[in-house]
C-alpha positions, 0 to 999 in steps of 0.5 A, spaced: 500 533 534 506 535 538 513 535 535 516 537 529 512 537 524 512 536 517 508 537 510 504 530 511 503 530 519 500 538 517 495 534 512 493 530 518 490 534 522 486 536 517 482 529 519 481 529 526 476 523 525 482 518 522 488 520 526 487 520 534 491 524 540 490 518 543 495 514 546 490 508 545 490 501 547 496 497 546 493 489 543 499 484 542 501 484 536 504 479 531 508 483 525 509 477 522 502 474 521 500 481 519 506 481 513 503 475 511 498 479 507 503 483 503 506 481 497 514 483 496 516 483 490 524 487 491 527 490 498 523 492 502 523 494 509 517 495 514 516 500 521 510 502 526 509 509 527 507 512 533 501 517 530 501 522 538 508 522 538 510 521 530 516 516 533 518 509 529 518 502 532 519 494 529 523 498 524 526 492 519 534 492 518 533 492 510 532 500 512 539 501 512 542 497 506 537 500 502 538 507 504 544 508 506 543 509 513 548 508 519 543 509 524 536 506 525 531 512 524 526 514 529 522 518 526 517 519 522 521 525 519 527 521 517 523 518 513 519 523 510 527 526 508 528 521 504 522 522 499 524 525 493 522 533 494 517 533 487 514 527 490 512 529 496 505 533 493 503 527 491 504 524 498 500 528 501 495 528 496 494 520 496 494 520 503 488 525 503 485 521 498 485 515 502 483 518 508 476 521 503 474 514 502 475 511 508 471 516 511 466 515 506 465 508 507 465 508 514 472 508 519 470 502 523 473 498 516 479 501 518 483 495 521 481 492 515 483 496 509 490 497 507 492 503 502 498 502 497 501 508 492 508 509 489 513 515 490 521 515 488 526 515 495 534 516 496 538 510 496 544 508 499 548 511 492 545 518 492 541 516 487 532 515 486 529 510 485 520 508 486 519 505 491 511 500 493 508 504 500 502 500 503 499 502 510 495 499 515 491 502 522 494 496 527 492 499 533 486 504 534 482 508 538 475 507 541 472 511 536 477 507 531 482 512 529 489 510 528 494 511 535 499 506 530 500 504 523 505 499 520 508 501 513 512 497 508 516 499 503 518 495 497 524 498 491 520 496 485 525 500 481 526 493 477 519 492 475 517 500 473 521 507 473 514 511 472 510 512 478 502 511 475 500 516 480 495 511 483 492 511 490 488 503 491 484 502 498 485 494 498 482 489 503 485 485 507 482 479 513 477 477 509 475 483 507 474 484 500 474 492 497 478 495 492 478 500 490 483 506 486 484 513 484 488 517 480 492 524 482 492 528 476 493 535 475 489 536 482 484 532 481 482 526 483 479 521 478 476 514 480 479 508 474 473 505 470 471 500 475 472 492 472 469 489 477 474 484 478 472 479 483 477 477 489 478 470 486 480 474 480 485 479 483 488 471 486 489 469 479 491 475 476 497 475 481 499 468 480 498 469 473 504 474 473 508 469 477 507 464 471 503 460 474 498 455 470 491 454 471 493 447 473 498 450 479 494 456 481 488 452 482 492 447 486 494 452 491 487 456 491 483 448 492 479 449 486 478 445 480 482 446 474 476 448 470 474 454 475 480 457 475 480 456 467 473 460 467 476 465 472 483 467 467 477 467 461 473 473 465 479 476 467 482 477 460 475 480 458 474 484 463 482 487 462 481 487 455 487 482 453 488 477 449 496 474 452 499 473 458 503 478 457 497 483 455 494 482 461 501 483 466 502 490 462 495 492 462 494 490 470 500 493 472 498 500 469 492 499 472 495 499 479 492 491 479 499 488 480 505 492 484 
């Protein structure tokens, strides 16, 4: 890749099966359909990275209040300089994480895949805070290798200030995968695998917004006693016995952002 490269576009060329040196063909897009899949839950901004060329586009306004910005970014390195230096070894970590699993499970699921970690970024006032990363291929090439990739940023600093260090693969458009690792000590652990269902995984987040059973099942299209049964298997297989449990739990899990 041409350029001038940093840390984490070094690490991509490691991976010549997930990233193409193609330009790829252009599909028309609908980034507001696609966000849907994404839940926000503190300021967040999004852009598309042009992997050939590393240049950023769509870029969502939020970019500038948040880090303090005067003007709109237009490359992935401006962005990379704002990720806190101590975090950057995980980054690169993660990134290579997910690209070993991807592969392992086959890059023709790529579109429908997204990868979320967390690392700390300077803000408008100096200071850093953790932020949400979710990453998904919107454009690929023939042999499915990204050409372009959206990426949402969420300040979560309200909900946590510790970066549990977790990499999670997650489907989307139907598809149903999860999947997550942990990065310690430079080594990659697989968390005990608690086969939650994707049903389950709704609940639980309607269950971390407050909602009842009678409500949650509403919005799902199913009956109150299905969705009773669901929490029911969700507290045994987390290993809870309240609500708040459970949120704690599933938030150290990396289940809930």
């Amino acid at each position: 890749m041409k350029g001038n490269e940093n840390q984490l576009v070094t690490s991509w060329d490691n991976y010549p099966e997930i990233f193409s040196p193609e330009k790829g063909m252009e599909h028309k897009l609908s980034l507001v359909d696609l966000l849907a899949d994404f839940l926000f839950t503190g300021s967040y901004y999004y852009y598309t990275i042009d992997i050939l060329g590393q240049a950023l586009s769509n870029q969502h306004r939020n970019i500038l209040q948040v880090h303090g910005l005067t003007e709109m970014p237009q490359t992935l390195n401006e962005v990379i300089d704002l990720v806190h230096p101590d975090d950057m070894d995980f980054v690169i970590r993660a990134e290579e994480a997910a690209h070993r699993y991807i592969l392992s499970i086959g890059i023709q699921h790529i579109q429908s895949l997204k990868c979320c970690y967390c690392f700390r970024m300077r803000v408008g006032d100096g200071t850093y805070r953790l932020f949400h990363h979710q990453s998904i291929s919107i454009v690929v090439d023939s042999k499915f290798r990204i050409v372009k990739s959206l990426n949402i940023h969420t300040d979560i600093e309200h909900l946590t200030r510790v970066n549990n260090r977790i990499v999670t693969i997650m489907g989307i458009r139907g598809n149903d995968a999860f999947h997550q690792m942990t990065i310690n000590d430079n080594r990659m652990n697989p968390l005990p695998d608690l086969n939650l269902t994707l049903r389950e995984r709704e609940i639980l987040r309607y269950i971390s917004k407050g909602f009842s059973s009678e409500k949650t099942a509403e919005i799902l299209g199913i009956t109150t006693n299905t969705c009773r049964t669901h929490r029911k298997n969700l507290f045994r297989k987390i290993g809870c016995h309240s609500v708040a449990g459970l949120i704690h739990k599933a938030t150290a899990l990396g289940l809930l952002p």
